[in-house]
MIDODO-975053 format. One record per atom (N, C-alpha, C): x, y, z; residue in one letter; atom name. Coordinates in nm, 4 decimals, decimal comma, padded with zeros to 6 digits, always signed. Atoms other than C-alpha are relative to their C-alpha. Layout:
<pts>
[[X Y Z] A CA]
...
</pts>
This chain:
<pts>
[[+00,0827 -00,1181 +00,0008] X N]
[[+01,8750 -00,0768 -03,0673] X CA]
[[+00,0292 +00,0831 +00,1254] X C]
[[-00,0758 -00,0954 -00,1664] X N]
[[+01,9826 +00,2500 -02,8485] X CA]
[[-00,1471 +00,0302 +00,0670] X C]
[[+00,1059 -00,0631 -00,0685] X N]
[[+01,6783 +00,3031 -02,5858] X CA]
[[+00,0182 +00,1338 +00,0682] X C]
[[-00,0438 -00,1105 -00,0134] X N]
[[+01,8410 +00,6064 -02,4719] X CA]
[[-00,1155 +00,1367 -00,0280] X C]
[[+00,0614 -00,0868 +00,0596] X N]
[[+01,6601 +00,8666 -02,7025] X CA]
[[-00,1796 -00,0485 +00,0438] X C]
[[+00,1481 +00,0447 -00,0229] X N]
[[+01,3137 +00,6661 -02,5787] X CA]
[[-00,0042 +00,0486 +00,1201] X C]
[[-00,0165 -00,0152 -00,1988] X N]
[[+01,3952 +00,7119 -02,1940] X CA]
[[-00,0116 +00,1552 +00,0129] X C]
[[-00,0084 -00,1586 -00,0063] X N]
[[+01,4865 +01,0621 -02,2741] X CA]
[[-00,0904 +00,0756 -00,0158] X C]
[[+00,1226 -00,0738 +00,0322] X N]
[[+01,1769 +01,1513 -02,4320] X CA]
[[-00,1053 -00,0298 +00,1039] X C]
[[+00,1519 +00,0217 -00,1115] X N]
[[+00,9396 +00,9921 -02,1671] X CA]
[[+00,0454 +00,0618 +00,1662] X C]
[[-00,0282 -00,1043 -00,1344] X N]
[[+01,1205 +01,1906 -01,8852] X CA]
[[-00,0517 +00,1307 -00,0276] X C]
[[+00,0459 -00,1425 +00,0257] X N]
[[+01,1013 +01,4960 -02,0723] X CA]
[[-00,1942 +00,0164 +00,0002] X C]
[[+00,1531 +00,0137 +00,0062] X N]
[[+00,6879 +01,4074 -02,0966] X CA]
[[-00,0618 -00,0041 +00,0524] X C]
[[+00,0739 +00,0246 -00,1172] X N]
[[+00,6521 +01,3165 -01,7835] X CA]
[[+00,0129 +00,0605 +00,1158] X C]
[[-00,0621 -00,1003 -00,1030] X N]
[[+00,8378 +01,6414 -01,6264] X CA]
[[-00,0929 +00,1075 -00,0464] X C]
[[+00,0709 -00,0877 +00,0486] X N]
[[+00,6002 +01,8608 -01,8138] X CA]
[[-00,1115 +00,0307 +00,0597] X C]
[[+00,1310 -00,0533 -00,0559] X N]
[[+00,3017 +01,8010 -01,6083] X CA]
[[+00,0016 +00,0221 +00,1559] X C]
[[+00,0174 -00,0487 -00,1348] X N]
[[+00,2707 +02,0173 -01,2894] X CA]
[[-00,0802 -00,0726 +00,0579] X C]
[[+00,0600 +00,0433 -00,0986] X N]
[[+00,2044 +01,9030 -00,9605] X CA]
[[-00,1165 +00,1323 +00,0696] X C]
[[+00,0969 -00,0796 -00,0246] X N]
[[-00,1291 +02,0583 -00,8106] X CA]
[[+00,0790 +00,0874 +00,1597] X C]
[[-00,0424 -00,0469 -00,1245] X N]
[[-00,0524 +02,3032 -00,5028] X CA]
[[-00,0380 -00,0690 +00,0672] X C]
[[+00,0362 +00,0652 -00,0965] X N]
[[-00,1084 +02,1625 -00,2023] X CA]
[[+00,0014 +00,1175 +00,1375] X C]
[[-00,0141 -00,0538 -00,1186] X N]
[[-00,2581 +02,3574 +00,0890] X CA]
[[-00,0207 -00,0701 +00,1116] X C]
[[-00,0117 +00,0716 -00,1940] X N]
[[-00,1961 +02,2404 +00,4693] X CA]
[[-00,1320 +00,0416 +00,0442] X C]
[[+00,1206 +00,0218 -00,0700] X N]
[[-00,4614 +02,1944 +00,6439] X CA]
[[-00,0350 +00,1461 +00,1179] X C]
[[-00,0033 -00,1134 -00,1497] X N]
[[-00,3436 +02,4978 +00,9198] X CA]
[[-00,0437 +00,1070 -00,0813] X C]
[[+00,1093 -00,1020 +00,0475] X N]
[[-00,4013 +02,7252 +00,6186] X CA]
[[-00,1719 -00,0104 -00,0344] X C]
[[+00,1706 +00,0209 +00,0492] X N]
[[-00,7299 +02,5969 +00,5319] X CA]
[[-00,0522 +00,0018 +00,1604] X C]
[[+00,0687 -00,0580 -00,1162] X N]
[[-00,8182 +02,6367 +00,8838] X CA]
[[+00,0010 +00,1050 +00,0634] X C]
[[-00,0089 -00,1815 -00,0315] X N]
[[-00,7117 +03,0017 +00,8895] X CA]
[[-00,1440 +00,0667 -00,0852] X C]
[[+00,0559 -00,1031 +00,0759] X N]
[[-00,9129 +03,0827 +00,5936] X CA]
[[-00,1463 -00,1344 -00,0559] X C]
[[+00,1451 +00,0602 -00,0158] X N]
[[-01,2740 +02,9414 +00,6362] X CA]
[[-00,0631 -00,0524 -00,1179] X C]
[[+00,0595 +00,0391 +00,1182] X N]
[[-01,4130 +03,0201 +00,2655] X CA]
[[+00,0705 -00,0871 -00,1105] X C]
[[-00,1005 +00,0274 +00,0900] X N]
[[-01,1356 +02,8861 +00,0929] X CA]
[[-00,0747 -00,1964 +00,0433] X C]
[[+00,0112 +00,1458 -00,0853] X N]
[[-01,1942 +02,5376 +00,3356] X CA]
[[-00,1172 -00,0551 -00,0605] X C]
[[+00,1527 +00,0290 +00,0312] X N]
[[-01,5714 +02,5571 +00,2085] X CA]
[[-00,0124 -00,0321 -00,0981] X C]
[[+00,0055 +00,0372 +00,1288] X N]
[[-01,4976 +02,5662 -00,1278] X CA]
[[+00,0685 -00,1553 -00,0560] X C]
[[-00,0401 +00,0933 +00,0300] X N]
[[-01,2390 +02,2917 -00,1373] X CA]
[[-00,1078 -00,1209 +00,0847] X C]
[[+00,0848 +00,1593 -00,0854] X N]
[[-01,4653 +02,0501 +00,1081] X CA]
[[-00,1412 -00,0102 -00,1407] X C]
[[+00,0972 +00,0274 +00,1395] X N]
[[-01,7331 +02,1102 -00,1824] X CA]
[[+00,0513 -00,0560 -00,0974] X C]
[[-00,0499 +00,0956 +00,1350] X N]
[[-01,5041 +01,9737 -00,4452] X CA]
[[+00,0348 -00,1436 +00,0310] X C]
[[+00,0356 +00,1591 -00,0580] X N]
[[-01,4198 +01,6705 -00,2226] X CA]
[[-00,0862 -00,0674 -00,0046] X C]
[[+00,1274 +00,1022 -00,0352] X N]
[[-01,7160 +01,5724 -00,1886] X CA]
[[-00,0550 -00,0271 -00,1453] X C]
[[+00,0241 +00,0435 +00,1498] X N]
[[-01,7986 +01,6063 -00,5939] X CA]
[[+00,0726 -00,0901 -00,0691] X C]
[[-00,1392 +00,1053 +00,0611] X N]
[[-01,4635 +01,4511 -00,7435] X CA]
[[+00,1307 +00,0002 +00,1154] X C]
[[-00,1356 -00,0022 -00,0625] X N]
[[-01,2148 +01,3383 -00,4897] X CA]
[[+00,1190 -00,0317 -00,0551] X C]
[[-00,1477 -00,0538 +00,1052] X N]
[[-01,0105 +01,2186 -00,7406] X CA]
[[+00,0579 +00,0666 -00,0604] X C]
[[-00,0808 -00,1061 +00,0865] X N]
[[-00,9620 +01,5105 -00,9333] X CA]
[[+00,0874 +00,1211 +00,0975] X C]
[[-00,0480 -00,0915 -00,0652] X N]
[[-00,8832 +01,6725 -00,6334] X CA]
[[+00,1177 -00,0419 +00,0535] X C]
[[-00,0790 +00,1255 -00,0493] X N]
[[-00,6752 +01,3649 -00,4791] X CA]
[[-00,0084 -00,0045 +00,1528] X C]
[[-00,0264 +00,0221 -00,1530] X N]
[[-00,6271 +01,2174 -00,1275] X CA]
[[+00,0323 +00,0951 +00,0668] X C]
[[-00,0761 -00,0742 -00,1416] X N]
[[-00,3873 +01,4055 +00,0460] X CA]
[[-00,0591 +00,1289 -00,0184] X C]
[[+00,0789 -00,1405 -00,0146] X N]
[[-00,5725 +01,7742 -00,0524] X CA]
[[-00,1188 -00,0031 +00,1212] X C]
[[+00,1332 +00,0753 -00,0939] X N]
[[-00,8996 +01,5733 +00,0947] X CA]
[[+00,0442 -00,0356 +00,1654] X C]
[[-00,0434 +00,0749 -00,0906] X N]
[[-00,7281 +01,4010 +00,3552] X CA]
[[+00,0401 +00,1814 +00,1109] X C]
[[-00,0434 -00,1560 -00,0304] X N]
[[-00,5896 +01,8165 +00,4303] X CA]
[[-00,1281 +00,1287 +00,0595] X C]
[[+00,1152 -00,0540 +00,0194] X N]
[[-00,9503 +01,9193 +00,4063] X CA]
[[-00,0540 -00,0469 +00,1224] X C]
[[+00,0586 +00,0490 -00,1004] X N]
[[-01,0764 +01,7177 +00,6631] X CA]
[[+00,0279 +00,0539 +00,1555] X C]
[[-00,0507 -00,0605 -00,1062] X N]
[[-00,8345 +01,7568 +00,9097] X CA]
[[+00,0158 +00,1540 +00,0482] X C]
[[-00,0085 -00,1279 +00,0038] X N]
[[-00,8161 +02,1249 +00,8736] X CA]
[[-00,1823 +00,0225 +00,0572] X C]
[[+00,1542 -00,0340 -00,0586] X N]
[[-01,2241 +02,0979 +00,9684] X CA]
[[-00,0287 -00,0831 +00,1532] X C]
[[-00,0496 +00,0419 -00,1363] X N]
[[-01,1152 +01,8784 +01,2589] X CA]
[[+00,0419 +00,0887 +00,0922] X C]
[[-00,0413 -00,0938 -00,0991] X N]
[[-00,9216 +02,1721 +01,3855] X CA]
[[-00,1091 +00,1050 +00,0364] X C]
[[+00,0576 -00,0670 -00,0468] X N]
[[-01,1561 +02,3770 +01,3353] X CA]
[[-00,1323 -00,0290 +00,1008] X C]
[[+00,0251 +00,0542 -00,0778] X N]
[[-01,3827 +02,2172 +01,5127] X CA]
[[+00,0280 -00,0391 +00,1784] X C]
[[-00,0750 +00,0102 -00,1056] X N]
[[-01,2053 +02,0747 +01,8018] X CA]
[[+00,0723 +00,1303 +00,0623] X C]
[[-00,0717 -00,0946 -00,0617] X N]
[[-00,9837 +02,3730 +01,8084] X CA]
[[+00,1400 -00,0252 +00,0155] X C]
[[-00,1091 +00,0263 +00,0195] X N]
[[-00,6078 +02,4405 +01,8046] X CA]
[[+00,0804 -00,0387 +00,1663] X C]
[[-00,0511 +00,0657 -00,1685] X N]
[[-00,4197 +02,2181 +02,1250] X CA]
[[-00,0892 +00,0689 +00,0811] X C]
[[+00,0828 -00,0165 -00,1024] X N]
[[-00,6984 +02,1915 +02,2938] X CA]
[[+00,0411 -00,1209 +00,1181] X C]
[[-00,0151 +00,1090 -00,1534] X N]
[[-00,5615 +02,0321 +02,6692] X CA]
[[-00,1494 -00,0494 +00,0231] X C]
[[+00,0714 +00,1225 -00,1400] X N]
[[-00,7424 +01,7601 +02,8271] X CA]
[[+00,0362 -00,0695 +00,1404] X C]
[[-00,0487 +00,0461 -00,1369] X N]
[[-00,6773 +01,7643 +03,1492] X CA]
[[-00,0966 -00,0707 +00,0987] X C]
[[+00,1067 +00,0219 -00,1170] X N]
[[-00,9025 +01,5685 +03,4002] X CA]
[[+00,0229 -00,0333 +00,1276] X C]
[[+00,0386 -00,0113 -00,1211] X N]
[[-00,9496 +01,5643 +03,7456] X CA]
[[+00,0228 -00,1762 +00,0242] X C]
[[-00,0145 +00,1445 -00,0698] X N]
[[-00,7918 +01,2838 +03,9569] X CA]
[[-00,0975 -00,0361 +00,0532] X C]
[[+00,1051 +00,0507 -00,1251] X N]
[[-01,0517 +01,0887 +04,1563] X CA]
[[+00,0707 -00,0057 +00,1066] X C]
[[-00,0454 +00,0121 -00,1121] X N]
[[-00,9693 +01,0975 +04,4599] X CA]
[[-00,0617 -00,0940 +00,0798] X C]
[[+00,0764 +00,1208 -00,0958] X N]
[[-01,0251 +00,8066 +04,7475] X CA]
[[-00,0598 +00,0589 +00,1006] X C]
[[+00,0308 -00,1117 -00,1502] X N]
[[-01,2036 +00,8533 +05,0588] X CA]
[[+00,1203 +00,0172 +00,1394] X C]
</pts>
């Protein structure tokens, strides 16, 4: 039996379904409402949204937050 024509068809089936966009986290921390809306769907279905969007979501509210390279510099102690 040729498996050929089977292989062929479950590529072609399984090339058909688009991958979701994926925004970076630096844009979602440019554009605030956009950030608001996706952190609301995280928090309803993270799977439909998936990890790494979530995982994008977060960190992008990290930056904003924290802020972009924010130095930490501190102050040597000094002896007497």
């Amino acid at each position: 039996m040729n498996r050929t024509p089977l292989l062929l068809l479950a590529l072609l089936l399984s090339a058909c379904e688009k991958p979701m966009p994926f925004e970076s986290a630096k844009t979602l921390a440019d554009n605030p409402e956009r950030l608001k809306e996706l952190r609301l769907q995280c928090r309803a279905d993270r799977s439909k949204l998936g990890d790494s969007q979530c995982n994008a979501v977060a960190d992008a509210m990290r930056i904003r937050f924290m802020g972009k390279d924010t130095p930490y510099t501190p102050h040597p102690v000094k002896g007497f």
